[in-house]
C-alpha angles and dihedrals in degrees: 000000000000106000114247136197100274128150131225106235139177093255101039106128129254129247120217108238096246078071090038084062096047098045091046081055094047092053083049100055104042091047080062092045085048091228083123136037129220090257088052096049102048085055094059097036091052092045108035101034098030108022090210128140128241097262098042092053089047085066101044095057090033101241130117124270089247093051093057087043091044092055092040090046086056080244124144138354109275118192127256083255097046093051091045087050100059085033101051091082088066095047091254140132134181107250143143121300131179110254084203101093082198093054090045089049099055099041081057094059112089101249092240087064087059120110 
């Protein structure tokens, strides 16, 4: 799933959360797989799973309108507290990850299933 440029809309329609849940997984999943970056995935997350515009998530997250486009835009550095800010709606937080995919994949494996 590759984001595109859509836009959140009034009349976007809205996922179950059953789907909410998959799709959040799916973003996951592909930000470890590095198919997506942060900025990427904010922009998904925020329009598929939230519907929500720029300047009301940025209240929501209490951060300024700029700050969300900036990130989505792959501008600025924003600080470990700013990006869990505008994360933490998702059930995300920045942290640590391996850069090894061997490693990842292996600390993804249940440890019964390591041999």
């Amino acid at each position: 799933m590759k984001a595109s440029r859509s836009r959140a809309t009034s009349d976007s329609q809205r996922i179950d959360a059953v789907g909410r849940t998959a799709f959040i997984r799916s973003v996951i999943y592909q930000l470890m797989q590095e198919k997506l970056s942060q900025s990427e995935a904010l922009r998904l997350l925020r329009i598929e799973v939230l519907g929500l515009k720029q300047d009301t998530y940025a209240r929501l997250v209490d951060v300024s309108r700029k700050t969300i486009s900036d990130i989505e835009n792959n501008r600025g550095n924003y600080s470990v507290e700013v990006m869990n800010k505008v994360f933490r709606p998702f059930g995300l937080k920045v942290g640590l990850v391996p850069v090894s995919a061997s490693l990842l994949n292996s600390l993804l494996t249940p440890p019964d299933s390591q041999t």
